[in-house]
C-alpha positions, 0 to 999 in steps of 0.5 A: 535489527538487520538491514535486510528485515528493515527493508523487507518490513519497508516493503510491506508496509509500502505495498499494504499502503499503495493497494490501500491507495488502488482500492480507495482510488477504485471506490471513490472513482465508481462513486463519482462515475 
């Protein structure tokens, strides 16, 4: 496996995890409100 396909599969899944993050953040926040 290449550096390159590594870093881009790293990526992903960190940008899957923080809009994962956003929309949790989002619901949990307007069930509180």
């Amino acid at each position: 496996m290449s550096t390159a396909s590594l870093l881009e599969n790293l990526s992903t899944l960190l940008y899957c995890y923080l809009w994962h993050a956003f929309l949790v953040l989002a619901f949990g926040l307007q069930c509180l409100a």
